[in-house]
C-alpha positions in Angstrom: 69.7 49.4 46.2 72.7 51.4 47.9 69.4 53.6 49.7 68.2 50.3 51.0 71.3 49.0 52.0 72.6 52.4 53.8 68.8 52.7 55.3 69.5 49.5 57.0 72.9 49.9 58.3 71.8 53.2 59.7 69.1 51.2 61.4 71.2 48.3 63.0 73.5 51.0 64.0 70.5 52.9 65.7 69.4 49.8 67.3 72.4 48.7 69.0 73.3 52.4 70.2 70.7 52.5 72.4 72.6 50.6 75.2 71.6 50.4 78.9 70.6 53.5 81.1 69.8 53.8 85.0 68.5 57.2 86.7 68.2 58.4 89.7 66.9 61.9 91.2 66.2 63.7 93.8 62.2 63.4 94.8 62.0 66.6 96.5 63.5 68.4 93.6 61.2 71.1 91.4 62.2 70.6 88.0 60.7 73.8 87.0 63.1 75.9 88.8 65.6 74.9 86.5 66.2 76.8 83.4 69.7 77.3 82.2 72.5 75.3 82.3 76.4 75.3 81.5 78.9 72.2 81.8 81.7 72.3 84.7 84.4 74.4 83.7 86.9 71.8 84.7 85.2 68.4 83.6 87.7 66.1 82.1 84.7 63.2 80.5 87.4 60.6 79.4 86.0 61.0 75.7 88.6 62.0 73.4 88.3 65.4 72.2 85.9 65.0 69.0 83.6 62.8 70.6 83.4 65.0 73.5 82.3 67.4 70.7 80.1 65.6 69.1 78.6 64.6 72.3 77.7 68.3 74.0 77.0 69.5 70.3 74.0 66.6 70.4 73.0 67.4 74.5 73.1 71.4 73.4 70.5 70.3 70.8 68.5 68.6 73.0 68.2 70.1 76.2 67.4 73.2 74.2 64.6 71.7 72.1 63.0 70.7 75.7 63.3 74.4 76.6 66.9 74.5 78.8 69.2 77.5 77.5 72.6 77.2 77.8 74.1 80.3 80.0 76.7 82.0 81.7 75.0 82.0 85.0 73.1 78.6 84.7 70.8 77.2 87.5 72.3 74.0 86.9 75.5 72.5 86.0 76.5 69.5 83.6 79.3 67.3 84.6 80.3 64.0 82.0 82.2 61.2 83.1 83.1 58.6 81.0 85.0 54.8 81.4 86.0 52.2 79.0 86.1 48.5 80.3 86.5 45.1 78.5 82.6 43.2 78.6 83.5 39.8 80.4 82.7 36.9 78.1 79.7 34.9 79.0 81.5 31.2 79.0 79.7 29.3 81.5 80.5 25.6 82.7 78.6 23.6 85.7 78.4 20.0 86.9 75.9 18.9 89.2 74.9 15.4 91.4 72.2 14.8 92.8 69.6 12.1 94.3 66.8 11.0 96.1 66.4 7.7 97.6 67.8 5.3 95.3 67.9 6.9 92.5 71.2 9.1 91.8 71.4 11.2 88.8 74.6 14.1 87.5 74.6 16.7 84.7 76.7 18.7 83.0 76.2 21.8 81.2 78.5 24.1 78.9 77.5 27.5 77.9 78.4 28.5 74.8 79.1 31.8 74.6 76.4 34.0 71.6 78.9 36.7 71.5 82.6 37.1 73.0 84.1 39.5 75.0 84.4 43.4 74.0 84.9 46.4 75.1 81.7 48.7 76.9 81.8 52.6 77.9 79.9 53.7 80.7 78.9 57.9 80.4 77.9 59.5 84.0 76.3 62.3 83.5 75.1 64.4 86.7 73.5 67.7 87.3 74.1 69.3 89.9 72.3 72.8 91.1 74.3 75.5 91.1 73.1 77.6 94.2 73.1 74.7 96.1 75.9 72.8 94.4 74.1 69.5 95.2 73.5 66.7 93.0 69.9 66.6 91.5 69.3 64.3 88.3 71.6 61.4 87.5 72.0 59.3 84.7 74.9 56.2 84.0 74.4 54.6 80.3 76.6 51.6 79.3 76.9 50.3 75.7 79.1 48.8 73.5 81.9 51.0 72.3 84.1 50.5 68.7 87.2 52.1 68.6 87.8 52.0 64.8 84.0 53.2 64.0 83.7 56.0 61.2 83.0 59.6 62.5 79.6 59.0 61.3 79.1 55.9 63.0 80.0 57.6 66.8 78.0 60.3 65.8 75.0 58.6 65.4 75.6 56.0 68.5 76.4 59.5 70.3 73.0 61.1 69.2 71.1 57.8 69.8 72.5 57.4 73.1 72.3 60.8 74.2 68.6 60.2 72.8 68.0 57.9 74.9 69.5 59.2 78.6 67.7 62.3 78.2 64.3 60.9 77.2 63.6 60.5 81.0 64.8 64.4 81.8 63.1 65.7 83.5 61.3 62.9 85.2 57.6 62.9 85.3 57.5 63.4 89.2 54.7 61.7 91.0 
């Protein structure tokens, strides 16, 4: 019963990690040029310090498994950038009047908000080309965000996140 329970926790918690992602790229980029990569020396993400962790530990994993090796003197560099920001609630009220001829008719309608306020991160991540230092592959994911989750819980919303941004790199160029 406790499997069941934990398999379905780990589920819902799957789920609802995946959040929203938007990319964009450069067309006239050649993905296959690029083959190594490294992180900007400098970059300050906004994450605190263990989920900053647990977040290049999980894009290490993955860019390597799709063949990237991380490197000294990388043809491409990784920079995070990360924001918190409170979700506005979705409270909605409208009146309306209106008529034709002679007949007049009004309306009102309350929304009733499914689910309140909260807070949302939003993680930039953008890779930029090294030779050329210009911006080549970009990706901005927003999701909900718990402060007081277990470890286990932000690593798993990390690694399905992070999942899911870097399922479209690199993009199937047409």
């Amino acid at each position: 019963m406790k499997r069941v329970v934990f398999l379905f926790i780990l589920m819902l918690l799957v789920s609802c990690a995946g959040g929203r992602v938007s990319y964009d790229y450069d067309k006239s980029t050649d993905f296959s040029n690029y083959a190594t990569y490294n992180y900007f020396g400098d970059m300050e993400t906004g994450l605190s310090e263990l989920d900053e962790r647990r977040l290049l530990k999980v894009m290490d994993s993955i860019l390597q498994a799709k063949g990237f090796l991380l490197s000294e003197e990388p043809d491409f560099l990784v920079n995070i950038i990360s924001s918190e920001y409170q979700r506005a609630s979705n409270n909605a009220i409208g009146v309306g009047v209106g008529g034709t001829g002679r007949n007049v008719g009004g309306g009102v309608s309350v929304g009733v908000p499914i689910g309140g306020s909260g807070i949302e991160r939003q993680i930039q991540f953008d890779f930029v080309d090294s030779q050329k230092n210009a911006l080549f592959w970009q990706a901005i994911s927003e999701s909900g965000y718990r402060d007081n989750a277990s470890p286990f819980e932000r690593y798993e919303k990390i690694k399905a996140l992070a999942a899911k941004v870097f399922s479209k790199f690199p993009p199937e160029q047409k």
